[in-house]
C-alpha positions as CSV (number, residue, x, y, z in Angstrom):
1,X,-41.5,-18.5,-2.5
2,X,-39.6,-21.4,-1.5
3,X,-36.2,-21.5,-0.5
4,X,-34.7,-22.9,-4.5
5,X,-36.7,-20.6,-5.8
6,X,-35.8,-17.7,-3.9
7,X,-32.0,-18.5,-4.7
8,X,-32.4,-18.8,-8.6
9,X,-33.9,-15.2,-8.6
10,X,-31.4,-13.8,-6.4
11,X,-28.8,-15.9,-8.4
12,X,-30.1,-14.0,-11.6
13,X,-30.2,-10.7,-10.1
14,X,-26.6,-11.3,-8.7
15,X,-25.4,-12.5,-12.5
16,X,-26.8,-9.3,-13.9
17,X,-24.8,-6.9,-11.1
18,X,-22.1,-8.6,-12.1
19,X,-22.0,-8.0,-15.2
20,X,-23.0,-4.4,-15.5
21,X,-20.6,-4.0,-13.1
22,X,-17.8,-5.4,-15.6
23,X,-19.5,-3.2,-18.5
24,X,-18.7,-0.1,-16.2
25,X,-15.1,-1.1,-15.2
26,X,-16.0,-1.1,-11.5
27,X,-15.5,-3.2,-8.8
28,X,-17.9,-3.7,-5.5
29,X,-16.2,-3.8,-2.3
30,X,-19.5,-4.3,-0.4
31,X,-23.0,-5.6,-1.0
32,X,-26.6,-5.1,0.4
33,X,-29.7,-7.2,0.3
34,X,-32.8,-5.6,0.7
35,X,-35.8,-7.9,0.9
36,X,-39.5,-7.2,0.3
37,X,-42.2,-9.4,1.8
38,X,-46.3,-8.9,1.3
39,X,-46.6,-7.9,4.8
40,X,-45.0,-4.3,3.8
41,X,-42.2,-4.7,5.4
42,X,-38.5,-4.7,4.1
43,X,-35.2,-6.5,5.6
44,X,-31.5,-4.9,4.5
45,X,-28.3,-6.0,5.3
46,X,-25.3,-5.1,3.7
47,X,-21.7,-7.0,3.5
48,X,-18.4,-6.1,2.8
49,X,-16.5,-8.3,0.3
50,X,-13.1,-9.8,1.1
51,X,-11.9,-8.1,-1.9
52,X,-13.0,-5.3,-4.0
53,X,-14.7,-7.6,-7.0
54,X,-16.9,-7.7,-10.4
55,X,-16.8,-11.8,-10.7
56,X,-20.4,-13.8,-10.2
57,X,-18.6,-16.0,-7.8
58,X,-17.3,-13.2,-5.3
59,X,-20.3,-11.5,-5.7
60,X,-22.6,-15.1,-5.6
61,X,-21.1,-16.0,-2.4
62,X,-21.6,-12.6,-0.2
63,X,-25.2,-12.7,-1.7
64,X,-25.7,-16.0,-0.7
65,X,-24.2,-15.5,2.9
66,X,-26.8,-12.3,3.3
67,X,-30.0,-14.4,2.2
68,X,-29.1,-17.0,4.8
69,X,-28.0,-14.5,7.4
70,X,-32.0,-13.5,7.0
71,X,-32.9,-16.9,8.4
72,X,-36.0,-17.1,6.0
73,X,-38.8,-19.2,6.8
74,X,-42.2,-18.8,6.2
75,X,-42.2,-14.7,4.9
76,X,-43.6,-14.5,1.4
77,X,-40.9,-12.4,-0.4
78,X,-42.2,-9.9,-3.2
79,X,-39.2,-8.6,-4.1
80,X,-35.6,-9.1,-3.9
81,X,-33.0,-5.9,-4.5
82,X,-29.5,-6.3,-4.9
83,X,-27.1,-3.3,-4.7
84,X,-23.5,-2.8,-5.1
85,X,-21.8,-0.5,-2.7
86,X,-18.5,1.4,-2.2
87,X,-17.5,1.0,-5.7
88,X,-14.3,1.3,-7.3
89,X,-12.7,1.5,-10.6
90,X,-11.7,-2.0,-11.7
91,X,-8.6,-1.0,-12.5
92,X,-7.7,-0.7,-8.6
93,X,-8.1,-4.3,-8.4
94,X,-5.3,-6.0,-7.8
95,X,-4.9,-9.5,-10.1
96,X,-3.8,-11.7,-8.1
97,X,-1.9,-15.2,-9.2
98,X,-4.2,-18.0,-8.6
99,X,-3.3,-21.1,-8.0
100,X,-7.0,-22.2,-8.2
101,X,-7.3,-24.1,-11.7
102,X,-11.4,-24.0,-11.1
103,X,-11.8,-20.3,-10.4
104,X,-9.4,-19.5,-13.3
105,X,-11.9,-21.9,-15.6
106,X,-15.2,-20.0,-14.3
107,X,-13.6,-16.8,-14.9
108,X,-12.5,-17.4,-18.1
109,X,-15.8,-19.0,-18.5
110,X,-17.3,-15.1,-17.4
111,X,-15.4,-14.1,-20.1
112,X,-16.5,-16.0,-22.7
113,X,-19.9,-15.3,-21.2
114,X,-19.8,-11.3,-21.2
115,X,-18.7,-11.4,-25.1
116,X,-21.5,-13.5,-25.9
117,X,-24.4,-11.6,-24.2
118,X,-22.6,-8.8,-25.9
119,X,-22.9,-10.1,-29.2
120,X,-26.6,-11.6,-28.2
121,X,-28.3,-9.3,-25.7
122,X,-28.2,-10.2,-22.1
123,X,-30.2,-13.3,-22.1
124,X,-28.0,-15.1,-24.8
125,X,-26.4,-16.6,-21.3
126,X,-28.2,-17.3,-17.8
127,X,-27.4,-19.7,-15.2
128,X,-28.3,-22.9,-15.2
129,X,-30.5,-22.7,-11.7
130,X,-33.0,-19.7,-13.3
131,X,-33.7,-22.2,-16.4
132,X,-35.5,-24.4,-13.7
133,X,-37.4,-21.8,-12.0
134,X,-41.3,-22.6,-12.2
135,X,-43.7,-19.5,-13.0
């Protein structure tokens, strides 16, 4: 798989944590990314979060920083496993005032997003990069 292709699925996978994770009123404080190539063999690494968190873009990022921290390059990945750890109830979460107008938009946007795949089913919304990937 090449490396676009690799980050829409692990984009999609990270989108649909996230969410049951909101559905569940819990919050991740750490992930790990296990990695599964056609040679047999299996890569984990695991990451705490800055902040205990349910949101796609908390979640997206320390995915993101574990896939590069494997330094992929020419392994054929068969599967990709994404796992919450050390969870906590979401109401332990601090809300935090946010001076951030973008990050306020993209949550409300989650918001809007999690009431819709509610109404829906779960593939009423995806991100954009996963309606690009090529089978």
């Amino acid at each position: 798989m090449d490396g676009a292709t690799v980050r829409a699925a692990l984009l999609d996978t990270v989108v649909t944590l996230a969410l049951q994770l909101r559905r569940r009123d819990q919050a991740a404080r750490g992930l790990t990314l296990a990695l599964h190539f056609a040679s047999g063999t299996r890569w984990d690494k695991t990451r705490r979060l800055a902040e205990a968190s349910a949101h796609d873009d908390d979640l997206r990022t320390t995915a993101y920083r574990l896939i590069d921290a494997a330094g992929l390059q020419r392994g054929r990945i068969t599967g990709i496993t994404l796992k919450a750890e050390d969870l906590i109830d979401a109401g332990q979460v601090a809300e935090q005032i946010s001076l951030d107008h973008a990050r306020e938009a993209r949550l409300a946007a989650e918001e809007v997003s999690d009431r819709i795949r509610a109404k829906f089913g779960p593939d009423a919304v995806r991100p954009a990069t996963t309606l690009l990937r090529v089978s």
